[in-house]
DRENNUBA-850891 format. One line per 2 residues: number of its first residue (from 0); their letters; for each residue z, y, x of N, C-alpha, C, O. Coordinates in steps of 0.001 Angstrom, whole numbers, plus 500000, padded with zeros to 6 digits. Example, Ala and Ser with C-alpha at 12.3 -4.5 7.8 and 13.67 -1.06 7.14 Angstrom:
DRENNUBA-850891
0> as> 507800 494310 513190 507800 495500 512300 507800 496700 513200 508465 496681 514236 ~ 507080 497750 512850 507140 498940 513670 507870 500030 512900 508039 501138 513409
end
This chain:
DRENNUBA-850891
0> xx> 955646 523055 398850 956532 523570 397833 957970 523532 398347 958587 522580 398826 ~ 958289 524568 398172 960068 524344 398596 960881 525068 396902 960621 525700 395878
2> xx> 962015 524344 397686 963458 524476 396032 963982 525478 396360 964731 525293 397319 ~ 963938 526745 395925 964782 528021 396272 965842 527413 395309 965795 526455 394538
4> xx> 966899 528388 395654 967840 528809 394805 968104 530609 394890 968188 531217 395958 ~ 968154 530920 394229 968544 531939 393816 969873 532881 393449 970109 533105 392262
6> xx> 970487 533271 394188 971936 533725 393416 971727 535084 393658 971140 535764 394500 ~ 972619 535320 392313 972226 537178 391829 973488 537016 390702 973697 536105 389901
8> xx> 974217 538218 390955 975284 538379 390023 974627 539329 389003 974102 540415 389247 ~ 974783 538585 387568 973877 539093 386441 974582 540460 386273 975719 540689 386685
10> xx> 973941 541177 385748 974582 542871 385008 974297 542825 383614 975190 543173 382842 ~ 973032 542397 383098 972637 542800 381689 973433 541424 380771 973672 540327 381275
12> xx> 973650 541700 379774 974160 541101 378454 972894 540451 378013 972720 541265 377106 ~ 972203 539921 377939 970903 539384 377703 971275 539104 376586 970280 538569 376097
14> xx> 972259 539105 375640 972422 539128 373993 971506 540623 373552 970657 540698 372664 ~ 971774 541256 374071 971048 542483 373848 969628 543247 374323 969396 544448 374457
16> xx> 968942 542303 374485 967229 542124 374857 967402 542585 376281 967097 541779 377160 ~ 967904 543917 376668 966601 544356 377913 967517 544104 379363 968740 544030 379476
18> xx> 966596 544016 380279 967479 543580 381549 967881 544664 382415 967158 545646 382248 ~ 968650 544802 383154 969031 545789 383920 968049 546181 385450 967104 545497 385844
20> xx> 968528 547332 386069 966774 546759 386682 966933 545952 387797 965868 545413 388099 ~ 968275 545536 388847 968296 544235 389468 967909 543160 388734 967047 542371 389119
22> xx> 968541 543072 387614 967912 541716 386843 966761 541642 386474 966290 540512 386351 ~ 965945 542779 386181 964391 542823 386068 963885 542131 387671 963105 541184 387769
24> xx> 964483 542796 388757 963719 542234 389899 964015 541107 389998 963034 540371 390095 ~ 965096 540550 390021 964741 539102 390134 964292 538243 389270 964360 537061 389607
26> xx> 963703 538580 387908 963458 538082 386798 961855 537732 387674 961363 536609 387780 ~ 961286 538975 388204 960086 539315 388786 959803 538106 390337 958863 537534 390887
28> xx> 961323 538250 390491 960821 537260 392064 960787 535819 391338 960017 535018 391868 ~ 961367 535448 390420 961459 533957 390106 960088 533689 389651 959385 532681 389727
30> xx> 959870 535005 389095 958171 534745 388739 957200 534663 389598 956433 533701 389630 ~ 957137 535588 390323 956493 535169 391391 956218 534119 392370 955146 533555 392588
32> xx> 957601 533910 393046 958054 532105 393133 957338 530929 392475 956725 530101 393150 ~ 957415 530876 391305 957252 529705 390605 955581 530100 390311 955044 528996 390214
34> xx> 954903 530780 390194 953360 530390 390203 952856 530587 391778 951639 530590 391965 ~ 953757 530753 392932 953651 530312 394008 953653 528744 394362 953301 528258 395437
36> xx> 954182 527968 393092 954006 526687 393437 955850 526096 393290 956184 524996 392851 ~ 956640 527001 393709 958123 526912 394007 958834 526330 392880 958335 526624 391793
38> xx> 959941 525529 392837 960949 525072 392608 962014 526270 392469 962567 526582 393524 ~ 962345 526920 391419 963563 528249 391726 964077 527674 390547 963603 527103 389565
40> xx> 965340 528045 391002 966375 528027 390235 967617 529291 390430 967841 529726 391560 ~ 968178 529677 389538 969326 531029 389867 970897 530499 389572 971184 529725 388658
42> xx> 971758 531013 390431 973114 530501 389917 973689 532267 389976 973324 533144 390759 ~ 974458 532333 389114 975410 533643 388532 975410 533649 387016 974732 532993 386225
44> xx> 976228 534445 386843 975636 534655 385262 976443 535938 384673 976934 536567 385610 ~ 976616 536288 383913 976841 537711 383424 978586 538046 382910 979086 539136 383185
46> xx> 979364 536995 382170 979942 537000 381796 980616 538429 381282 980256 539522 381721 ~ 981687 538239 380246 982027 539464 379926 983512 540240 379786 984502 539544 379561
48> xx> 983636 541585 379915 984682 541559 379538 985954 541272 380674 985681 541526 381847 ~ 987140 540825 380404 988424 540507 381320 987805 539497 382043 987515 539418 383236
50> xx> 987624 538586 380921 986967 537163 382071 986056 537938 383431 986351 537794 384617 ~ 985073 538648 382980 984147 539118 384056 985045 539760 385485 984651 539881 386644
52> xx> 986006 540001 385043 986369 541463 386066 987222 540428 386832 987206 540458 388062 ~ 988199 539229 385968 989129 538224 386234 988196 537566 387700 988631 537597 388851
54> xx> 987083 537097 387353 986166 536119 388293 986135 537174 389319 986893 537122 390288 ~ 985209 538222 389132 985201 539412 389836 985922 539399 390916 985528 539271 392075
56> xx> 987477 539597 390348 988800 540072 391342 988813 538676 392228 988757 538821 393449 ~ 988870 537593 391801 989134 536027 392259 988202 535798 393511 988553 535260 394561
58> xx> 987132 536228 393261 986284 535877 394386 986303 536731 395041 985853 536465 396156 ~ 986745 538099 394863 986689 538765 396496 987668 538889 396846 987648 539482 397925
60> xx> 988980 538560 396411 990419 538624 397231 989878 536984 398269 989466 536814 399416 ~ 990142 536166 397224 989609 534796 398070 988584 534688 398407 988465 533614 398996
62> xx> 987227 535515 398348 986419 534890 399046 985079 534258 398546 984119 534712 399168 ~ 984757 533355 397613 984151 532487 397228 984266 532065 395744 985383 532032 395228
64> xx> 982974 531688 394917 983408 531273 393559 983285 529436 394251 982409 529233 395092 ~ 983795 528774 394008 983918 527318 394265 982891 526375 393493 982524 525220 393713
66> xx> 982490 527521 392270 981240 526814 391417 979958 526631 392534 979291 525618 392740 ~ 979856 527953 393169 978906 528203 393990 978425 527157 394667 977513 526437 394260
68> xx> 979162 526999 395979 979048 525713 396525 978746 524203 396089 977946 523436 396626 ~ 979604 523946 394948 979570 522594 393965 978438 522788 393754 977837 521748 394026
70> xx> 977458 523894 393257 975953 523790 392650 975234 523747 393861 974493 522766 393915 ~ 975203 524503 394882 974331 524257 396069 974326 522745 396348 973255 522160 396181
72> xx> 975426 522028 396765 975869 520387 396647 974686 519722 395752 973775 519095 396293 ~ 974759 519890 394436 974264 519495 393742 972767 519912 393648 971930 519010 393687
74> xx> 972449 520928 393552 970673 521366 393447 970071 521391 394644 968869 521632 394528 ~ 970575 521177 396191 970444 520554 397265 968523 521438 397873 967439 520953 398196
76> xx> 969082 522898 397732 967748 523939 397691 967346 523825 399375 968231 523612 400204 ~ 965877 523997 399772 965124 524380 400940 965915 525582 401753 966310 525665 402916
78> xx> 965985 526739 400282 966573 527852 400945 967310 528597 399765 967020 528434 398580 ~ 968587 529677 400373 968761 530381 399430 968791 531984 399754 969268 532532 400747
80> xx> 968184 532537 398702 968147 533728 398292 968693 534157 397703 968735 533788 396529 ~ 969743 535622 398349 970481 535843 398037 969905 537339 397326 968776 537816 397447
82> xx> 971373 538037 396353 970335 539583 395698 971686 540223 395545 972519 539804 394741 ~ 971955 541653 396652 972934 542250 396295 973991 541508 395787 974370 541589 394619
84> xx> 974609 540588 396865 975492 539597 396230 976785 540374 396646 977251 540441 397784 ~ 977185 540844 395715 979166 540971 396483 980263 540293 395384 981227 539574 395648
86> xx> 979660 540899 393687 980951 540829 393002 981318 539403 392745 982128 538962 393560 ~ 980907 538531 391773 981957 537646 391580 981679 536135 392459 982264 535058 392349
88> xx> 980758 536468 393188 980841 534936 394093 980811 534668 395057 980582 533617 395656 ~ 981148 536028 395424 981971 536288 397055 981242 535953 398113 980068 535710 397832
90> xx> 981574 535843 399400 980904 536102 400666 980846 534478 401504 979845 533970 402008 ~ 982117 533954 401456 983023 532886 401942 981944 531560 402367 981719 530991 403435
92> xx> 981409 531389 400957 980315 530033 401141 979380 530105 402026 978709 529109 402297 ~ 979095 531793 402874 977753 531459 404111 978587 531202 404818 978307 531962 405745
94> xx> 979585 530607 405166 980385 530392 406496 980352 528987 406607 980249 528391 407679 ~ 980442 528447 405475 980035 526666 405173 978504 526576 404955 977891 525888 405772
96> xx> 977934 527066 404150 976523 526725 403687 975701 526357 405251 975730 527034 406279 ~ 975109 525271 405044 974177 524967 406524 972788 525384 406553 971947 525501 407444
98> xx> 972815 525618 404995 970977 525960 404759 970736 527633 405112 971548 528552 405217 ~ 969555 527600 405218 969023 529019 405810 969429 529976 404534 969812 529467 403481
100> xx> 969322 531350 404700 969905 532273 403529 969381 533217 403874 969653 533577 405019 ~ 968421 534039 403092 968109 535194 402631 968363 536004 401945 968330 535909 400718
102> xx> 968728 537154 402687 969734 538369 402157 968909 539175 401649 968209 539693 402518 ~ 968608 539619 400284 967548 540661 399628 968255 541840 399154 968791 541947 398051
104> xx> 968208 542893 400260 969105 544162 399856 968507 545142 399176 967785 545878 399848 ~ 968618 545402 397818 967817 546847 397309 968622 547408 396390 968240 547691 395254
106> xx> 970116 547658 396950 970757 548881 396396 971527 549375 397537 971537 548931 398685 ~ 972253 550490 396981 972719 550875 398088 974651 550494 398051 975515 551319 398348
108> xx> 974861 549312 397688 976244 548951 397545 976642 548396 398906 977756 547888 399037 ~ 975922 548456 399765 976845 548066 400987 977056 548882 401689 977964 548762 402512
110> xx> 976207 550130 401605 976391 551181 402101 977258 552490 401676 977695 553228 402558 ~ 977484 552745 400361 978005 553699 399825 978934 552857 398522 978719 551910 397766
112> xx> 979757 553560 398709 981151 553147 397554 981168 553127 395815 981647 552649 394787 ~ 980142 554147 396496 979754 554333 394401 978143 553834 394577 977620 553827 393463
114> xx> 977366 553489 395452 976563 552827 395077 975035 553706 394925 974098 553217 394294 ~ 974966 554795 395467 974070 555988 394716 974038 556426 396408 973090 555988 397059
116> xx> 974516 556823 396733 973749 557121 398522 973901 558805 398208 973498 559497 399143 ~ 974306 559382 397294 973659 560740 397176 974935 561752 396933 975999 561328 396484
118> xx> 974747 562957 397232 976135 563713 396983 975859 564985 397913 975343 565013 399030 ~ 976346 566008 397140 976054 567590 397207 974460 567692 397455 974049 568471 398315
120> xx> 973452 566807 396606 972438 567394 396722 971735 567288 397856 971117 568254 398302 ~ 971749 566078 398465 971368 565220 400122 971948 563895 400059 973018 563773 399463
122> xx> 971276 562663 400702 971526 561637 400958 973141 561403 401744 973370 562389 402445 ~ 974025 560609 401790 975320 560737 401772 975556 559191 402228 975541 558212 401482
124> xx> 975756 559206 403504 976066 557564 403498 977394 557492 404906 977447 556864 405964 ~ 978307 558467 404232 979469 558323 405157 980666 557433 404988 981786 557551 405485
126> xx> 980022 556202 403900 980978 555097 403806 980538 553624 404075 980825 552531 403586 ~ 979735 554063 405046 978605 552753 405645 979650 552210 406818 980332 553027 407437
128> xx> 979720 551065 407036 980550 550507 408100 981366 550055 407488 982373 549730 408118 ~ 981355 549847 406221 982913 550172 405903 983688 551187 405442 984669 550969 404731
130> xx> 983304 552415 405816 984173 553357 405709 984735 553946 404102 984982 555134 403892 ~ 984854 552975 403180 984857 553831 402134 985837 554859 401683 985592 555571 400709
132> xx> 986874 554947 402327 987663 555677 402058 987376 557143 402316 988060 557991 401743 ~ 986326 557517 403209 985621 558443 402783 985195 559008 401390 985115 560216 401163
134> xx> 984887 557869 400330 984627 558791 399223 985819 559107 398059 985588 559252 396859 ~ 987034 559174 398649 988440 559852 398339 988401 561479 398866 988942 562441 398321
136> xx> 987605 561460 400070 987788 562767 400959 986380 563581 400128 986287 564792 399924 ~ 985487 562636 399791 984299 563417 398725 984480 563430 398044 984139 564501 397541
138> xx> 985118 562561 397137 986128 563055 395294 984476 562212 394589 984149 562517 393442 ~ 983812 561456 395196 982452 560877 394640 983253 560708 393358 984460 560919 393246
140> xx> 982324 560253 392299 982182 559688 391124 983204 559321 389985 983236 558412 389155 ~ 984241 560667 390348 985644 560568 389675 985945 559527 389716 985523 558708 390532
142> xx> 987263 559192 388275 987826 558071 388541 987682 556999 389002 988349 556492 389904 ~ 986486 556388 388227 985562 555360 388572 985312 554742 389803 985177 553565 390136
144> xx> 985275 556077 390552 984515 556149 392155 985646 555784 393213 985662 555147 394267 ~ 986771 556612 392302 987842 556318 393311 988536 554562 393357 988887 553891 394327
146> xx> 988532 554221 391803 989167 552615 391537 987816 552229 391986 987841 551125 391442 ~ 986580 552267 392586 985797 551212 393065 986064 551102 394425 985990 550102 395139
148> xx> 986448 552480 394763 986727 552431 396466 987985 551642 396819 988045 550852 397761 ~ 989078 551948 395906 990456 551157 396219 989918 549494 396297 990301 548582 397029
150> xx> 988995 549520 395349 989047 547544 395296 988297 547393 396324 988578 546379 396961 ~ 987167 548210 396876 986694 547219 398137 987272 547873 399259 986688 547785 400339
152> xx> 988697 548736 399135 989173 548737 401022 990214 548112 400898 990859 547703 401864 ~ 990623 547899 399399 992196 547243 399586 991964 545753 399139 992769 544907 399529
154> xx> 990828 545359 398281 991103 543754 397854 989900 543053 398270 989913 541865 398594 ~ 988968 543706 398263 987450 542999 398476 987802 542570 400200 988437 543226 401026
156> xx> 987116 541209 400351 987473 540860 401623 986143 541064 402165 985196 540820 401417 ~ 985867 541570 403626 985099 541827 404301 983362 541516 403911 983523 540452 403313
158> xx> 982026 541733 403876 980984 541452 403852 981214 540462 404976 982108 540448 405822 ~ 979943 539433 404735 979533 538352 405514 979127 538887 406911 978456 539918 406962
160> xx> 979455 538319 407921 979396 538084 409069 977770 538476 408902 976998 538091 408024 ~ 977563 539182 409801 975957 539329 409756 975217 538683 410540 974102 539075 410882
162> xx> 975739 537638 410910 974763 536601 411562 974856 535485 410869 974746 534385 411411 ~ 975091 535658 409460 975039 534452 408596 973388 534184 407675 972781 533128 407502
164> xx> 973022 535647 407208 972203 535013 406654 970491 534853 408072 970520 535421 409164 ~ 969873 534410 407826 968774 534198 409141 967634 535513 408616 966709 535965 409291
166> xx> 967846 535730 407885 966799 536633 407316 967314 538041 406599 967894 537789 405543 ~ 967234 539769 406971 967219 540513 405475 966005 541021 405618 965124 541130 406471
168> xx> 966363 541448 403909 964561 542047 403495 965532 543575 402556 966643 543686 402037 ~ 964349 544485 402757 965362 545438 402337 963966 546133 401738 962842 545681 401956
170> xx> 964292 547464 400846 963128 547424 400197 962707 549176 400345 962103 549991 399647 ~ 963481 549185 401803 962946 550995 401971 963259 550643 403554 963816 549673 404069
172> xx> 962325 552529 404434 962906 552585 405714 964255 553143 405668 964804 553095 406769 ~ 964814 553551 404928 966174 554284 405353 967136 552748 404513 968309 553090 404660
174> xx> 967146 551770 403996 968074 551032 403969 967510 549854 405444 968284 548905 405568 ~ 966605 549857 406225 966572 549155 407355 966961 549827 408463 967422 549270 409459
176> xx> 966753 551347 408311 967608 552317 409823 969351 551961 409330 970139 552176 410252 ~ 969927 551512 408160 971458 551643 408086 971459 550077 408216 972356 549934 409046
178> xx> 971098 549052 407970 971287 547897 407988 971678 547652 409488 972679 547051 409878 ~ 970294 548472 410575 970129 548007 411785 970911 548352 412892 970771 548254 414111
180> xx> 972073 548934 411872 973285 549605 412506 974000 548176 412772 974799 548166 413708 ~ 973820 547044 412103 974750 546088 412323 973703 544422 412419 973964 543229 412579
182> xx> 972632 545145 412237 971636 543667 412499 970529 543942 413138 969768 544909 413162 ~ 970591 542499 413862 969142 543116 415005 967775 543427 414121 967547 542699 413155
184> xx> 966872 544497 414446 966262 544643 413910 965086 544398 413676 964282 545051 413011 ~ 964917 543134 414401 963658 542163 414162 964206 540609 412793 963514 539822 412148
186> xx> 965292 540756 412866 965749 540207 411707 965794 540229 410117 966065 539400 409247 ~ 965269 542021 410150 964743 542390 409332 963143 543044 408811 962239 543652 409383
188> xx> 963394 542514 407342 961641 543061 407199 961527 543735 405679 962417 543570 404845 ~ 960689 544279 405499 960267 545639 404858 959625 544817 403615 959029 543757 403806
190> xx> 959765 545301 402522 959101 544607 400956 959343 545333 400196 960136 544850 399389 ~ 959000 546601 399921 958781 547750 398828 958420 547123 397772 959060 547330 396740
192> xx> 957241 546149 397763 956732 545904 396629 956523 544643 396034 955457 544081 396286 ~ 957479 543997 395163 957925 543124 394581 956672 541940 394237 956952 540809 394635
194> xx> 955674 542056 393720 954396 541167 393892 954030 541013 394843 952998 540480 394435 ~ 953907 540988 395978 953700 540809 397029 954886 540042 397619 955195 540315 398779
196> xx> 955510 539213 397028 956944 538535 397574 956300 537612 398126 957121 537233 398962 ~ 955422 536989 398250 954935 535573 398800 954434 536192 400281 953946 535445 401129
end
């Protein structure tokens, strides 16, 4: 038996019944996990509103939510699993964390600015690397698209070093041909299908 931990920055309002569908999947891996025998536990949580966007902004100018760490300290996990982690608890803590970390990628937010991969009607991933300022020159996702791009070229501080986490799992071939642009590609492995997590 090992103690996962879990971190996943919540989306759904869970005051309002239904989960969003990242939060459905990991609702699904904890389940899976735990009649695997496992110890899981999740740290994030949803918050709302200014506060949300406040934490949000805090941890990616600086880096790190400081709760983060204090709870790893404390719940003292085998391993952690990570889920589309960028917004509010930042990157900073795999640079300290000593324990192994699993990176579970199944959107397309590291790759594309608005998050959707798609544009004029074909797959669109000319803000991979980094590059988002590309989707100013595509006019992606109006306003929206444009204030998401300003915050991650002008305030969001860099994605994690990609030799931090020991493991990604990604949940298609075309998010492991863009990953393997920046990670070796035996480092990564293929999991389409969510019951089958063990």
């Amino acid at each position: 038996m090992m103690r996962i931990l879990i971190v996943h920055d919540q989306y759904t309002d869970l005051n309002n019944g239904a989960l969003a569908g990242e939060d459905n999947l990991v609702h699904r891996q904890i389940c899976v996990l735990r009649n695997l025998g496992h110890e899981v536990t999740k740290f994030g949580g949803s918050g709302k509103g200014i506060k949300r966007k406040f934490f949000q902004f805090r941890s990616q100018v600086y880096g790190s939510d400081k709760n983060l760490l204090n709870f790893i300290k404390f719940y003292n996990p085998n391993l952690i699993l990570v889920n589309n982690l960028q917004m509010k608890t930042g990157y900073n803590w795999m640079k300290i964390c000593k324990l192994p970390i699993v990176y579970y990628v199944h959107n397309l937010r590291w790759f594309c600015a608005n998050a959707v991969g798609w544009r004029a009607g074909k797959s669109c991933f000319d803000c991979s690397s980094g590059k988002y300022l590309n989707a100013f020159r595509h006019r992606c996702a109006g306003i929206r698209g444009m204030l998401n791009t300003l915050r991650r070229t002008y305030f969001q501080r860099p994605q994690p070093e990609l030799t931090f986490p020991k493991r990604y799992i990604c949940i298609s071939e075309i998010f492991k041909d863009l990953l393997s642009k920046s990670v070796p590609r035996e480092r990564i492995s293929l999991l389409s299908n969510v019951p089958s997590f063990s």
